[in-house]
N, CA, C and O atoms as CSV, one atom per row, in Angstrom:
chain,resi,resn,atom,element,x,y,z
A,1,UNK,N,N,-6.881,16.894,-1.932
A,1,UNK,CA,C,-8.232,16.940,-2.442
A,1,UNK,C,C,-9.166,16.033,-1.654
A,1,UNK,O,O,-10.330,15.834,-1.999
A,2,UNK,N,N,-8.381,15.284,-0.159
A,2,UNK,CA,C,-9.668,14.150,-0.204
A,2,UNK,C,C,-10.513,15.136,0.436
A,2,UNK,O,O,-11.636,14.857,0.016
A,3,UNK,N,N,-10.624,16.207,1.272
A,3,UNK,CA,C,-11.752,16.996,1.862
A,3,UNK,C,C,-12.917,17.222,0.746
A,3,UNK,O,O,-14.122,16.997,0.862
A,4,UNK,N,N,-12.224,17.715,-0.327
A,4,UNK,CA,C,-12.977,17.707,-1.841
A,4,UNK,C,C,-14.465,16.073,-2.227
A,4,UNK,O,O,-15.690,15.969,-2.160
A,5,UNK,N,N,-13.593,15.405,-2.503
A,5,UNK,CA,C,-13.716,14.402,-2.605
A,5,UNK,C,C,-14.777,13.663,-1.573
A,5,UNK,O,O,-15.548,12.767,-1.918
A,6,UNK,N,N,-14.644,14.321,0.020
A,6,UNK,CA,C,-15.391,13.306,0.659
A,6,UNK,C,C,-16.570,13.860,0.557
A,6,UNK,O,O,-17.657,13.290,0.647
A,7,UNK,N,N,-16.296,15.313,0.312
A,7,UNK,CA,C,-18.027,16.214,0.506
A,7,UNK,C,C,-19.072,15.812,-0.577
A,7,UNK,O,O,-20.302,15.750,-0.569
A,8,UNK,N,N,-17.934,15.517,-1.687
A,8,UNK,CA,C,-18.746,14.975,-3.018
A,8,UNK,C,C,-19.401,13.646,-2.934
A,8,UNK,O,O,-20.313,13.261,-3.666
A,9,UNK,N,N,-18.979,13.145,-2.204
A,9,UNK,CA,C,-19.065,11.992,-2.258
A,9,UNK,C,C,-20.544,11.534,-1.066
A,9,UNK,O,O,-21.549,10.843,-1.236
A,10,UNK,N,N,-20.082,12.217,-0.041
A,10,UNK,CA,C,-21.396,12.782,0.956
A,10,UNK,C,C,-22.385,13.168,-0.187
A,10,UNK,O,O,-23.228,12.340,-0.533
A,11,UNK,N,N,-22.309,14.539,-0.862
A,11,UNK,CA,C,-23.673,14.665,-1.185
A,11,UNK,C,C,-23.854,13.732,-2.346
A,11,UNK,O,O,-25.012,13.782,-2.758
A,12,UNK,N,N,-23.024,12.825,-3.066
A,12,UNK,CA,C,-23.867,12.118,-3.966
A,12,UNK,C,C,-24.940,11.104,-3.327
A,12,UNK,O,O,-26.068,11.001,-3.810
A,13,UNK,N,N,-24.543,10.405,-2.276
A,13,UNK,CA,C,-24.974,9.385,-1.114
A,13,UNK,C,C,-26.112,10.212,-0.550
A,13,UNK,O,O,-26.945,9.372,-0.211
A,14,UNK,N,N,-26.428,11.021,-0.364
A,14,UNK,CA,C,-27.408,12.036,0.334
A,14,UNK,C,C,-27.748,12.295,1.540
A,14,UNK,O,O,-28.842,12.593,2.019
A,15,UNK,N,N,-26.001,12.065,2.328
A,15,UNK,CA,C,-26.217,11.666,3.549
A,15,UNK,C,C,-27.010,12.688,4.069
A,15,UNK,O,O,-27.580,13.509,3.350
A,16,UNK,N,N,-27.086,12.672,5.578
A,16,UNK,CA,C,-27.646,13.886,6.270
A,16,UNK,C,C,-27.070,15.102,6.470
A,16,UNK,O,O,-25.969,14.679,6.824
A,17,UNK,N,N,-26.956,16.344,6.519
A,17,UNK,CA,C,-26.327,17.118,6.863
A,17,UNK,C,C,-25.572,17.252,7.813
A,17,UNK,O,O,-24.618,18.030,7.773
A,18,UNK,N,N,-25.908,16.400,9.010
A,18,UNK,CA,C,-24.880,16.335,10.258
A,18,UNK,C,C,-23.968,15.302,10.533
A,18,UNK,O,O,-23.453,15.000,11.610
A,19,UNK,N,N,-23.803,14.678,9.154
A,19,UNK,CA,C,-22.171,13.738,8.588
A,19,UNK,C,C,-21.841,14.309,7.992
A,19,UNK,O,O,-22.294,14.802,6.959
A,20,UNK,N,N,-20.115,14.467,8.978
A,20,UNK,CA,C,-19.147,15.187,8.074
A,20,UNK,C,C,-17.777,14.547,8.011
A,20,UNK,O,O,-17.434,13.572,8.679
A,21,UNK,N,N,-17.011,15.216,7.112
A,21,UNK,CA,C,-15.746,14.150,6.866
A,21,UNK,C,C,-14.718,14.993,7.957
A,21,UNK,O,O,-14.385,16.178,7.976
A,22,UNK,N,N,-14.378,13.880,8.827
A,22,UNK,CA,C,-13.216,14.470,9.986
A,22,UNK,C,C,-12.135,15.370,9.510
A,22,UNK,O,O,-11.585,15.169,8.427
A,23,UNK,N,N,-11.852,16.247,10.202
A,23,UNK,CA,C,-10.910,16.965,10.031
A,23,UNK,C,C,-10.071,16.644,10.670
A,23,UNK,O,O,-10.275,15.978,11.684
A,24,UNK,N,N,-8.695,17.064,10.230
A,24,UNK,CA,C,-7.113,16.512,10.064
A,24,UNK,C,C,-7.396,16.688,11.682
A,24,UNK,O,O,-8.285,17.281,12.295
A,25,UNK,N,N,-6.063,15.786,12.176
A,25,UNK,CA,C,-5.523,15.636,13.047
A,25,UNK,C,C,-4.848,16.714,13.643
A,25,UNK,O,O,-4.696,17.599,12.801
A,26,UNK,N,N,-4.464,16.962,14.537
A,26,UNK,CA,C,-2.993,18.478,14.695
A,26,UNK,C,C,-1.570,17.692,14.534
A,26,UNK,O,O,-0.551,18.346,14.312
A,27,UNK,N,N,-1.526,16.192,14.659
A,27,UNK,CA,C,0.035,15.993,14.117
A,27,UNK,C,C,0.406,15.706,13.171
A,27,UNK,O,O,1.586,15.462,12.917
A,28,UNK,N,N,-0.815,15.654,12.174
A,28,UNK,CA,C,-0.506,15.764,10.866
A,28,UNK,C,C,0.259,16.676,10.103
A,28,UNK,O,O,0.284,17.889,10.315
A,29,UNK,N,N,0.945,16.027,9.126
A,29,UNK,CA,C,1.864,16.676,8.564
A,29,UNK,C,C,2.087,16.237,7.075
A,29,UNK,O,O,2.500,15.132,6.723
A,30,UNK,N,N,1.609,17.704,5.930
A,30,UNK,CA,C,1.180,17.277,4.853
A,30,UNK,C,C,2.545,16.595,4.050
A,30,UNK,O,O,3.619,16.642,4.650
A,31,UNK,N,N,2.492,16.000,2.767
A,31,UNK,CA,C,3.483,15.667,2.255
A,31,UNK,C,C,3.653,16.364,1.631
A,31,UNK,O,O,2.811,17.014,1.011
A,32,UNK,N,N,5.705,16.533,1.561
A,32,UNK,CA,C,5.830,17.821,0.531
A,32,UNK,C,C,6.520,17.539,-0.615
A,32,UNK,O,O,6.151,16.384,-0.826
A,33,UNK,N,N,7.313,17.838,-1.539
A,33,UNK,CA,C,8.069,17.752,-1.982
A,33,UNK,C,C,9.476,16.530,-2.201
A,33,UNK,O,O,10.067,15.677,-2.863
A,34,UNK,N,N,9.314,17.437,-0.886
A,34,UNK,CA,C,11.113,16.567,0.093
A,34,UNK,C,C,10.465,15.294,0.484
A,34,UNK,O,O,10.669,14.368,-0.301
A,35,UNK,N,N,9.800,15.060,1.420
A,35,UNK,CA,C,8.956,14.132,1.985
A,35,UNK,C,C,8.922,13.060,0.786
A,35,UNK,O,O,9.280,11.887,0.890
A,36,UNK,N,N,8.540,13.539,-0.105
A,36,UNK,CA,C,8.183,12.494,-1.205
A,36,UNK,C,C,9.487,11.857,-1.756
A,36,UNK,O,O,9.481,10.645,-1.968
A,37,UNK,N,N,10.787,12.707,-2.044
A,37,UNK,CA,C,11.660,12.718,-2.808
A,37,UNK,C,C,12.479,11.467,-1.945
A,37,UNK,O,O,13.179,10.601,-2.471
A,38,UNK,N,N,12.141,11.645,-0.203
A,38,UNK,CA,C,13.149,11.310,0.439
A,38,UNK,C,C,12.536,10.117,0.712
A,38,UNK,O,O,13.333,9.464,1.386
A,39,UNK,N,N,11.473,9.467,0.525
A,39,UNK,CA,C,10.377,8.238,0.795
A,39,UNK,C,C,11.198,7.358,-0.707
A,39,UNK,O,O,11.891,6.346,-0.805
A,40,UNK,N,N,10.725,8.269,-1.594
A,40,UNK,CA,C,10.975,7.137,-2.962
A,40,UNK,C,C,12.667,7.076,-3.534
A,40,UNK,O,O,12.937,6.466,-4.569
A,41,UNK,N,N,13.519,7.644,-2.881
A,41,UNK,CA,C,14.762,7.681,-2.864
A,41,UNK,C,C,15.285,6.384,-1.998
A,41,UNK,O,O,16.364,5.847,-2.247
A,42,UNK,N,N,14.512,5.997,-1.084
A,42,UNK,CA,C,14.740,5.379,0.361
A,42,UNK,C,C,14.233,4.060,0.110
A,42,UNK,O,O,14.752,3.115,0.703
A,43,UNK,N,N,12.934,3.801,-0.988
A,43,UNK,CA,C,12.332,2.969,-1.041
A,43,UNK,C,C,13.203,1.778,-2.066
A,43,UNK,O,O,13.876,2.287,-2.963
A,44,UNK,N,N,13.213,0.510,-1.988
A,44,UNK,CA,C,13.923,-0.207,-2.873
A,44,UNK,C,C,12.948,-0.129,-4.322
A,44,UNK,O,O,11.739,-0.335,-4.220
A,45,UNK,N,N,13.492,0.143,-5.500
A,45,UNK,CA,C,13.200,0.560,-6.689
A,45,UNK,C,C,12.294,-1.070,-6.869
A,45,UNK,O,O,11.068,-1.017,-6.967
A,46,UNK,N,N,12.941,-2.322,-6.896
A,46,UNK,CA,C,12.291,-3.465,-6.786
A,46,UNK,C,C,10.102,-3.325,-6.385
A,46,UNK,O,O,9.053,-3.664,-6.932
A,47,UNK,N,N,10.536,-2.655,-5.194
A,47,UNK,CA,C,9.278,-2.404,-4.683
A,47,UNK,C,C,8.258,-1.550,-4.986
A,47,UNK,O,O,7.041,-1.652,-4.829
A,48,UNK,N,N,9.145,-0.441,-5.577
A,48,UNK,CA,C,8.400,0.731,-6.255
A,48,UNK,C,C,7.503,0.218,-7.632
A,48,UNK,O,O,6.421,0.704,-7.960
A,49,UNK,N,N,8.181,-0.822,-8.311
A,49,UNK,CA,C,8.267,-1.466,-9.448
A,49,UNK,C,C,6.766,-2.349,-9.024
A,49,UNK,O,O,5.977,-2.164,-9.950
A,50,UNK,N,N,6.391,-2.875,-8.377
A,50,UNK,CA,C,5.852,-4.225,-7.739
A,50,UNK,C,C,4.247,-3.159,-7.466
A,50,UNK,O,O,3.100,-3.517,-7.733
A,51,UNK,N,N,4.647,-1.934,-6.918
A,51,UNK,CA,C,3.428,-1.372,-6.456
A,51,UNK,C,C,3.010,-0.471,-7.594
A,51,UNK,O,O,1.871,-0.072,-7.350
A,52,UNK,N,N,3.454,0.011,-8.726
A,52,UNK,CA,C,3.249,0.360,-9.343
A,52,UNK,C,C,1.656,0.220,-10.481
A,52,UNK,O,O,0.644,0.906,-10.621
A,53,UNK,N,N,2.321,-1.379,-11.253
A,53,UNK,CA,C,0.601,-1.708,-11.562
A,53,UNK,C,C,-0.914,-1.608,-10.851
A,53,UNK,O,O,-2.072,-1.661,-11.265
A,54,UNK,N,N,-0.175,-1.412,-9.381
A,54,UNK,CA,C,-0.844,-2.280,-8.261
A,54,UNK,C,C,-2.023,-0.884,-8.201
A,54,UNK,O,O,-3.232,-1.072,-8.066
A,55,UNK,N,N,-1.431,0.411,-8.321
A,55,UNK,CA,C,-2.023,1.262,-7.982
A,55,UNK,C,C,-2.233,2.733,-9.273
A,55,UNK,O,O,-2.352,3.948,-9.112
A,56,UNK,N,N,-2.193,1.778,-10.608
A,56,UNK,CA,C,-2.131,2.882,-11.977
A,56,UNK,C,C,-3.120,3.327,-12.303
A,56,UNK,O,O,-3.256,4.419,-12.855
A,57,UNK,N,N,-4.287,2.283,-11.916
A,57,UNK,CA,C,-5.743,3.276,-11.816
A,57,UNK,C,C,-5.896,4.556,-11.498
A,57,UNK,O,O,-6.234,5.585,-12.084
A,58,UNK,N,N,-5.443,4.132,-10.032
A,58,UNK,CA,C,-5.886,5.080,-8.991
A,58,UNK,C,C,-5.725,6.629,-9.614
A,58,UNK,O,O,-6.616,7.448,-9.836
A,59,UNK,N,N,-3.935,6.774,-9.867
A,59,UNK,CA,C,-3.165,7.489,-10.790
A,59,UNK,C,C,-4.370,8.459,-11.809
A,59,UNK,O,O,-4.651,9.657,-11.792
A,60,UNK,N,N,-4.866,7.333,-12.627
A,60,UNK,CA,C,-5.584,7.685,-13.668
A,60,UNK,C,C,-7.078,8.528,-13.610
A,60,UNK,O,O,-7.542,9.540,-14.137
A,61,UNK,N,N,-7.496,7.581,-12.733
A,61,UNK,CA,C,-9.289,8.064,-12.065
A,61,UNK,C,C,-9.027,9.437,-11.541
A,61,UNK,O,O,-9.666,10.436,-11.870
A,62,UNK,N,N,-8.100,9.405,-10.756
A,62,UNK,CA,C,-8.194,10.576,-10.046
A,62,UNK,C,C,-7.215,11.859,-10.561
A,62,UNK,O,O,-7.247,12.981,-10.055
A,63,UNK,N,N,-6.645,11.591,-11.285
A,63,UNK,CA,C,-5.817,12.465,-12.803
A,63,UNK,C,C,-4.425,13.050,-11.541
A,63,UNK,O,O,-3.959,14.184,-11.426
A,64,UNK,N,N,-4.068,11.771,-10.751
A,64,UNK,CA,C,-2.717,12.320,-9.853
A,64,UNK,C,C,-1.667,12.201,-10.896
A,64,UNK,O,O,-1.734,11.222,-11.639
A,65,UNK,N,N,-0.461,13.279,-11.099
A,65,UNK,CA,C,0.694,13.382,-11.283
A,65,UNK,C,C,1.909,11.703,-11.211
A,65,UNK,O,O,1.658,10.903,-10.310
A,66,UNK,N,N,2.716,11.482,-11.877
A,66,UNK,CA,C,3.076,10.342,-12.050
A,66,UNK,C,C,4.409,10.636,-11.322
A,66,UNK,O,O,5.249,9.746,-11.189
């Protein structure tokens, strides 16, 4: 959603029409599933734990999946 997000965010600001939010890279590579499964599988639970509060807003404001 951030493409979403940045346009909104552009026109609340009122920028000019000829600022725009960059488009992806070509070695980008979205996150999937697996990607995710195999990051927080990998990650020490300790740490997961630690970043958690750190980032429950975010979670919330933006209504992401837990």
């Amino acid at each position: 959603r951030l493409n979403a997000d940045a346009n909104s965010v552009l026109e609340r600001v009122q920028s000019p029409s000829f600022i725009r939010f960059p488009e992806r890279q070509s070695w980008y590579k979205p996150v999937t599933a697996e990607t995710l499964h195999y990051y927080l599988c990998n990650t020490q639970r300790r740490l997961i734990k630690e970043l958690l509060p750190k980032y429950i807003l975010d979670f919330s404001l933006f209504a992401y999946p837990l």
